[in-house]
Structure formats: structure tokens, C-alpha cells
SEDREN-358974 format. One line per 5 residues: number of its first residue (from 1); their letters; for each residue x, y negated, z of C-alpha. Coordinates in Angstrom, 3 decimals. Last residue first. Example, Ala and Ser with C-alpha at 12.3 -4.5 7.8 and 13.67 -1.06 7.14 Angstrom:
BEGIN
2> SA> 13.670:1.060:7.140; 12.300:4.500:7.800
! end
This chain:
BEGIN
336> XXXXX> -26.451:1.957:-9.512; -25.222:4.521:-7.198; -22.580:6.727:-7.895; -23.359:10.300:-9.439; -23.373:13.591:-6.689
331> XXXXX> -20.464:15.058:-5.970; -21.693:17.035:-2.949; -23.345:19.980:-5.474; -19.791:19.890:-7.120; -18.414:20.829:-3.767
326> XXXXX> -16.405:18.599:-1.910; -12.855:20.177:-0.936; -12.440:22.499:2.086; -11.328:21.625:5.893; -15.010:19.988:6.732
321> XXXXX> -14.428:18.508:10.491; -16.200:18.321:13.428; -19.864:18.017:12.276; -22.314:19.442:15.025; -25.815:18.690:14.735
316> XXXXX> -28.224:16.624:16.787; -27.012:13.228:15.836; -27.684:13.571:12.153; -25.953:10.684:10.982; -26.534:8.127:8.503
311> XXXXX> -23.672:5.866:8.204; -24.592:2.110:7.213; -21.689:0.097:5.685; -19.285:-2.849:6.144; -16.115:-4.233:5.169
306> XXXXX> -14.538:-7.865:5.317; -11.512:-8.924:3.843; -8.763:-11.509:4.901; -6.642:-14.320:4.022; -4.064:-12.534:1.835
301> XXXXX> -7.636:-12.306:-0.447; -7.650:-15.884:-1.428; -8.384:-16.118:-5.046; -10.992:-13.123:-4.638; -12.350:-14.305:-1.459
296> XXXXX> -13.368:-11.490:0.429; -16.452:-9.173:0.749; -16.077:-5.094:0.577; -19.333:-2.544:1.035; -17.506:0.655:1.803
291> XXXXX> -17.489:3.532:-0.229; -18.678:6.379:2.302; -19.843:9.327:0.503; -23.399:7.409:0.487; -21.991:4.395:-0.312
286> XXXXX> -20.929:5.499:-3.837; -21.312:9.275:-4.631; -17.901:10.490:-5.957; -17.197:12.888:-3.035; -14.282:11.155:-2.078
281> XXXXX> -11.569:14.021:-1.168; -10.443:15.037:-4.604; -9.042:11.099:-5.760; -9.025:10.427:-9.145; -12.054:8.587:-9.307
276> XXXXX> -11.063:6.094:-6.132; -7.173:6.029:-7.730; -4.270:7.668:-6.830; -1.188:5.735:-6.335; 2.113:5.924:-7.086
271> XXXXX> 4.310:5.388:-3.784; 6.247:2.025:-4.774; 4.837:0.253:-1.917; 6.557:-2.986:-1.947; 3.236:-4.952:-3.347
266> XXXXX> 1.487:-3.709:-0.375; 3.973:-6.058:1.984; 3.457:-8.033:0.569; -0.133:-8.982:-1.602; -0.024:-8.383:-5.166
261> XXXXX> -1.713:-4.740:-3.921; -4.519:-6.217:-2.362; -6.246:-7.305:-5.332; -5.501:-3.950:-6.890; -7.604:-1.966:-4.063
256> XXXXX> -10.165:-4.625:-4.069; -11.280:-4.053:-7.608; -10.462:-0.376:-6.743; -13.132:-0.133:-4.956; -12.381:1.049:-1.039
251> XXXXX> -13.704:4.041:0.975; -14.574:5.236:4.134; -13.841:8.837:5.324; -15.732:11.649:7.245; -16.775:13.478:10.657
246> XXXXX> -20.085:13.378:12.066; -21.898:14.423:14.781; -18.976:15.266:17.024; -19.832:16.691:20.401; -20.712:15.377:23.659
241> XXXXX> -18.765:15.572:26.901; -16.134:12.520:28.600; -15.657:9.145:27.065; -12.948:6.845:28.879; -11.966:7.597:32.238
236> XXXXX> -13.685:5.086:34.333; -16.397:6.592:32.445; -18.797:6.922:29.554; -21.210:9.905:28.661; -21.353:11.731:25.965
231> XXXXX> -24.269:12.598:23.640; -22.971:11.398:20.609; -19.098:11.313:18.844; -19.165:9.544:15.531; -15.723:10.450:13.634
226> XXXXX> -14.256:7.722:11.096; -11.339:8.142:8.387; -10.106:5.066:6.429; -9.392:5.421:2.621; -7.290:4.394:-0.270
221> XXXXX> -6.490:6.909:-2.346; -4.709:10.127:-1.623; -2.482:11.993:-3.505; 1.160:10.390:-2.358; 0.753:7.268:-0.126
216> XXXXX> -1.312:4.058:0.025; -2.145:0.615:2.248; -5.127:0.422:4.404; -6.382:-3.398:4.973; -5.642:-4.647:8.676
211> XXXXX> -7.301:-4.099:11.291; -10.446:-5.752:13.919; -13.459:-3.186:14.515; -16.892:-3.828:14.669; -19.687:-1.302:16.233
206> XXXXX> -23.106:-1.693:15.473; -25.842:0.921:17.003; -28.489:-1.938:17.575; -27.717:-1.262:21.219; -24.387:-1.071:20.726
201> XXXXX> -22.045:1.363:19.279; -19.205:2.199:21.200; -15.108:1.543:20.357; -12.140:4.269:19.753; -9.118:3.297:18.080
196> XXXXX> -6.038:3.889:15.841; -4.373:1.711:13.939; -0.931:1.459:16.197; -0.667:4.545:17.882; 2.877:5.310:18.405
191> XXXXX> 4.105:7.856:20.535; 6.002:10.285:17.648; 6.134:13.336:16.070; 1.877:14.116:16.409; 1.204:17.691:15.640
186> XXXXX> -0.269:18.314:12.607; -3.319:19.893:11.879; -5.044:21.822:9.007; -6.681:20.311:6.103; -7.645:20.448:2.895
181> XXXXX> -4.746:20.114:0.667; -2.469:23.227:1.785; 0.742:22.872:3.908; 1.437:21.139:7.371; 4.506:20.445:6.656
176> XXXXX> 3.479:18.320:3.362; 4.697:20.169:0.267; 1.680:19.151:-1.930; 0.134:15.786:-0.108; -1.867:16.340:3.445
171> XXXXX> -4.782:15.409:2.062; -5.499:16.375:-1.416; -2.838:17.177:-4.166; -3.686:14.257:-6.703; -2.626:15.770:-10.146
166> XXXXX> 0.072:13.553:-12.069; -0.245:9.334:-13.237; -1.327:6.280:-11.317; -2.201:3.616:-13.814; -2.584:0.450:-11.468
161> XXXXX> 1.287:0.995:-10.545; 2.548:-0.396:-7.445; 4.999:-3.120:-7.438; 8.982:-2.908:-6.537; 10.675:-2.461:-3.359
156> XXXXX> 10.175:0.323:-0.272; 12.408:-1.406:2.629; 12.598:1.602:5.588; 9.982:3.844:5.130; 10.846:5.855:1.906
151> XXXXX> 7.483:6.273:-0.575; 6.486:9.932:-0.489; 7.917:13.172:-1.136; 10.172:12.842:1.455; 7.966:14.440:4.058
146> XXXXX> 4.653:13.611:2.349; 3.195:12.698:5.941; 1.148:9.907:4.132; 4.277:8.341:3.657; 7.503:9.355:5.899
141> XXXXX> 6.773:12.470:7.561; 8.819:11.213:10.602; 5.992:8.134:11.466; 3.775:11.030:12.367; 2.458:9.518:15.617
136> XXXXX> 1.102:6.533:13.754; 0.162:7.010:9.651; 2.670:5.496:7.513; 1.171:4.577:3.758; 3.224:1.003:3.112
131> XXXXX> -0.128:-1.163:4.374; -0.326:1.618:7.364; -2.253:4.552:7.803; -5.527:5.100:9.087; -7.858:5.853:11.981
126> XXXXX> -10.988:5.357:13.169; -13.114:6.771:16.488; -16.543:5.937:16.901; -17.913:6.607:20.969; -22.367:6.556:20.578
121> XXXXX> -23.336:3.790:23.022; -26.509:3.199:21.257; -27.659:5.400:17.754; -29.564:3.032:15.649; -33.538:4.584:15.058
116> XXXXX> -33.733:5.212:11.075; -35.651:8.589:12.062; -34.138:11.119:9.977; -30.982:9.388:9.603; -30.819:8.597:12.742
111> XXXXX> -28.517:5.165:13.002; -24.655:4.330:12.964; -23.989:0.789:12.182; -20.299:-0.146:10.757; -18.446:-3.152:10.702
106> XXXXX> -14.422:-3.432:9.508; -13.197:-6.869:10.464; -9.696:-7.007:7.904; -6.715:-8.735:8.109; -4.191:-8.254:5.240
101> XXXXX> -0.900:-6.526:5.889; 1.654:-6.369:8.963; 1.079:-4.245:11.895; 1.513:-5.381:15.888; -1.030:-3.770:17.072
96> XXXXX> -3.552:-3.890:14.494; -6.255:-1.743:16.326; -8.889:-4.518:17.659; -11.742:-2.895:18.933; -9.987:-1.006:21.571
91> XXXXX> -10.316:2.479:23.764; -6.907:4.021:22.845; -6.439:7.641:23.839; -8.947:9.143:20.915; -7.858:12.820:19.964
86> XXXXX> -4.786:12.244:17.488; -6.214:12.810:13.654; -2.927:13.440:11.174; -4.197:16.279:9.934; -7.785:15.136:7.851
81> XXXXX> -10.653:15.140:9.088; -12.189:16.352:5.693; -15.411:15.476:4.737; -19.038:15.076:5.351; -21.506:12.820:3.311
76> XXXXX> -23.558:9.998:5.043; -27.333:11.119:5.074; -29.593:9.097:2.959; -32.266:7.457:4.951; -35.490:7.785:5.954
71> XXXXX> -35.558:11.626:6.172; -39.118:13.243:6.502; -39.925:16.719:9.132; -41.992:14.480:10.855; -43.162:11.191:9.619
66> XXXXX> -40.118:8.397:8.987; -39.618:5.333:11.198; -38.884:1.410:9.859; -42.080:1.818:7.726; -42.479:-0.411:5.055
61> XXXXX> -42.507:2.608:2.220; -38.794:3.266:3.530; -36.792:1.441:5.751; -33.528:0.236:6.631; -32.701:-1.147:9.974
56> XXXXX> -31.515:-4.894:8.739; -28.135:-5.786:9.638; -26.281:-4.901:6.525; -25.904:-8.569:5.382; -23.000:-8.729:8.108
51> XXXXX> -22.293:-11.533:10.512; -24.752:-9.415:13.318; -21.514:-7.620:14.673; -19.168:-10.425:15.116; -17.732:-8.614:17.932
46> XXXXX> -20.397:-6.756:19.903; -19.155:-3.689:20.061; -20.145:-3.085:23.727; -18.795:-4.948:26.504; -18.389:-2.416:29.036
41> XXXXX> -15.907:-0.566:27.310; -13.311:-3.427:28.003; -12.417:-2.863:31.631; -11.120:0.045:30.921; -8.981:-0.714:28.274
36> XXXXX> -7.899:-3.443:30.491; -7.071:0.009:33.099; -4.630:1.594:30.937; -4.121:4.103:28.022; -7.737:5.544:28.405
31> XXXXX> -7.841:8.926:27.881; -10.999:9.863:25.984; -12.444:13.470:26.455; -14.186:16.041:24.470; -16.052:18.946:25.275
26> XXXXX> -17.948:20.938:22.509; -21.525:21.286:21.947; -22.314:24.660:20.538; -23.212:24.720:16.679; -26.478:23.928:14.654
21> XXXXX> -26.480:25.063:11.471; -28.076:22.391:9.490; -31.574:21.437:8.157; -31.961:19.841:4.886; -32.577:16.053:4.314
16> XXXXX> -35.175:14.994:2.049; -33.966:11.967:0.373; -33.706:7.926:0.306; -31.591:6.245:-2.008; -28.007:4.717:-0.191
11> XXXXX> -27.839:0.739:-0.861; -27.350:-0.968:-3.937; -23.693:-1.072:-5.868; -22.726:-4.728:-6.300; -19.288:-4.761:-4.348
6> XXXXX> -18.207:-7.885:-3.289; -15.577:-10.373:-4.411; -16.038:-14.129:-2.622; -15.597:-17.094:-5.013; -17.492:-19.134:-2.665
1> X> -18.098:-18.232:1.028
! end
């Protein structure tokens, strides 16, 4: 499409990839808020899928496998879950609901990163707040959960700053309920669920979701958060078994970050905003900490943005959730 923005980083470099602690499989299970849901698991993530320029397996030395004990691909980084994460109850591709902001088809393919292989019916959970920083089923903490420290949710007015100023606090924000920056859970205050959802990989290990662009709130940057659950097994019921593989966030330039923010209703969030560098949950290591790869038309963004990016997993480890900040070992410099 002409005029389209993307990001012109290059893909994740190779490395060796070093063994984890292995932990007990834990039992998780999907309930399926009713029976269309249902129906719809069968069909795979299959929307639009093969549109992306990420569809080639990657490889290394011509070889679309590694030898034993050799990673092919760069491992995507672990972080924080976060607290406002509600077990997956929504089994959808399409998670707008009924959400204003700028459409968005987010893509992601989920392979071995040891052995490059895609990962097939493997459940992906996402979640993320709204375009004025309200996360579902914790509407009462106001933005980002801030609990009045954040931007009001009723009519926010005015245009955000692209000099954010002050110390980001993490995830939750300084004086959330919850407390800290790192983690810890809240419970849900509420029974909405709009951008949230739960969709399986197919056979190529793609999964697309339909949403809208993430808006802002106090100390965080713009960001989506993504689990991989593997080793499962699907049901009338949802997703049943397995354990979590990986846990992390995705990531947004801020070239597309400031495009979006002329756009209502972004440009009434008033919440000042932390940028990608700025921010102390992104580990600072391009598309291998999960910046996503971003295509839109740069006169035209208000008509939609499209995001992809490989994850490299290790399927046989577990990864629910890293509670802590990266370390300065995990802050490793951008790609080039």
C-alpha cells in the first residue's frame, strides 16, 4: 500500500539458548462464554493469516531445523503478566466489542525456538486496555488501574504530550491497589471483557486477532500482553490442561505511538505518557523483547494498522509470569 509506515528493524539474531528450570505442569481451563464460541474453535486462526511478510519459517545456514542442543531462533523475552490478567473466558479472534479507536489485525506465529517447527493448536491469550487506558474488569481503577491517579474515565479532553515527564512506576502505577511495580494480582471489579481473547495457532502456528490500537495510562507505554499456553487439549469446554510456555508483552514504536495519538478518541487522553525507552517493563531489545513489526498508511492511519511478529517459545518449559523488572543482562541493545 503506498505511503505505508513500517518499522525497519531486521528480524531477531540467532543464539545459543540456555536451558531452563523446568517446573510442574499446571492445570488451566477456558470457559467458554457461550456455545458460538464454541462452535468457533474449530476453525483455527486462519483470518488473514498468510497477508503478513512474516510468513516464512526462519532459518539459519539454509536449514529450516537446528542440530541438537542448537537454537534457530532468538527466544522471545519474558516479562511481567501484569495484574489485571482474567484467566481466558472468551474464545474469539475478534476482541473489539464494541470499543472505539483505530482498527488493528494483530498476527503472531509461535514456533520452537530450538527447532523453528510452528507450534499447532497452541491456546494464545491477549489482553489490553482501552484507546483512553481502561483495562476490562477493572473499569473502577480508572486508567491503567491508577485509582485516581490516572486520566478520569468519563470525557478526558486535551492532547497527549510527546515529552512525557517524571519516573515511570512499572505496572500497576505507584499507588495502584494492588501496590508495588512488578506485579501481583488484582481482582477483577467488574464483568466486562471487551479486549480480551483467547484464539489457537494453526497448523503453520499463526494466529490473527481483530482490535483496536492500545491507548495509554500512568507509567506504562504502549503495550499488549500475550500468554502461549501448549500441551492442552481442546473441548466443548474451551481449553483444558497444559501449562504456560510463555508469558510477555508486545510493543509499539513511538513513530506509530504519536501517529495514533491525533486520532480521537487517543487525542483526549490527557494521561502523560511514557515512552518505549522510558518504559521499565520493555526489555529494550527490539523484536526480540516483543516490539511489534507495525504497517499502516502514515497519512491515513484512522483507517487501520497492522502488527505482526514471530515469538520464539520454548514449549517445554514453564513461563507463567516474571513479577520482577528486566535485568540489565535482559536489556540487551535494539536490533539494527
Amino acid at each position: 500500500m503506498t505511503g505505508n509506515e513500517t518499522t525497519n528493524e531486521s528480524p531477531e539474531q540467532p543464539r545459543s539458548q540456555s536451558p531452563a528450570h523446568k517446573r510442574d505442569l499446571t492445570r488451566r481451563k477456558v470457559v467458554v462464554a457461550g456455545g458460538a464460541a464454541v462452535a468457533a474453535v474449530g476453525v483455527g486462526g486462519g483470518l488473514a493469516a498468510s497477508a503478513f511478510a512474516d510468513g516464512a519459517t526462519p532459518t539459519v545456514a539454509g536449514k529450516s531445523t537446528a542440530s541438537a542442543g542448537e537454537a534457530c531462533y532468538t527466544l522471545t523475552s519474558e516479562t511481567t503478566e501484569g495484574p489485571y490478567y482474567i484467566d481466558a473466558d472468551k474464545i474469539r479472534q475478534d476482541i473489539t466489542e464494541d470499543e472505539e479507536g483505530i482498527p488493528m489485525t494483530l498476527t503472531l506465529k509461535v514456533i520452537d525456538a530450538e527447532t523453528c517447527k510452528p507450534l499447532r493448536n497452541a491456546a494464545v491469550d491477549i489482553w489490553h486496555c482501552s484507546a483512553l487506558g481502561i483495562y476490562s474488569g477493572y473499569e473502577a481503577m480508572g486508567s491503567g488501574g491508577a485509582g485516581g491517579g490516572g486520566a478520569p474515565t468519563d470525557a478526558p479532553s486535551g492532547t497527549p504530550t510527546d515529552t512525557p515527564s517524571g519516573t515511570p512506576t512499572g505496572e500497576p502505577p505507584s499507588g495502584a491497589p494492588s501496590g508495588g511495580t512488578g506485579g501481583g494480582h488484582s481482582e477483577p471489579t467488574d464483568d466486562e471483557r471487551y479486549l480480551r481473547g483467547t484464539w489457537k495457532t494453526d497448523k503453520r502456528g499463526y494466529v490473527t486477532f481483530k482490535t483496536v490500537f492500545p491507548g495509554w495510562y500512568q507509567g506504562r507505554c504502549v503495550h499488549i500482553h500475550v500468554k502461549v499456553h501448549v500441551d492442552g487439549e481442546w473441548t466443548d469446554a474451551g481449553y483444558e490442561g497444559g501449562h504456560t510456555c510463555h508469558t510477555g508483552q508486545l510493543f509499539f514504536d513511538e513513530k506509530s505511538v504519536l501517529a495514533s495519538a491525533t486520532v480521537e478518541p487517543y487525542s483526549t487522553n490527557t494521561t502523560t505518557r511514557t515512552t518505549l525507552t522510558e518504559d521499565t517493563i520493555y526489555p529494550q531489545n527490539g523484536h526480540e523483547g516483543g516490539l511489534l513489526y507495525i504497517e499502516y498508511d502514515k497519512k491515513r492511519i484512522a483507517k487501520g494498522v497492522r502488527a505482526h511478529l514471530t515469538m520464539g517459545v520454548a514449549p517445554d518449559e514453564t513461563n507463567d509470569s516474571t513479577d520482577t523488572q528486566p535485568s540489565a543482562s535482559a536489556s540487551a541493545s535494539a536490533s539494527s
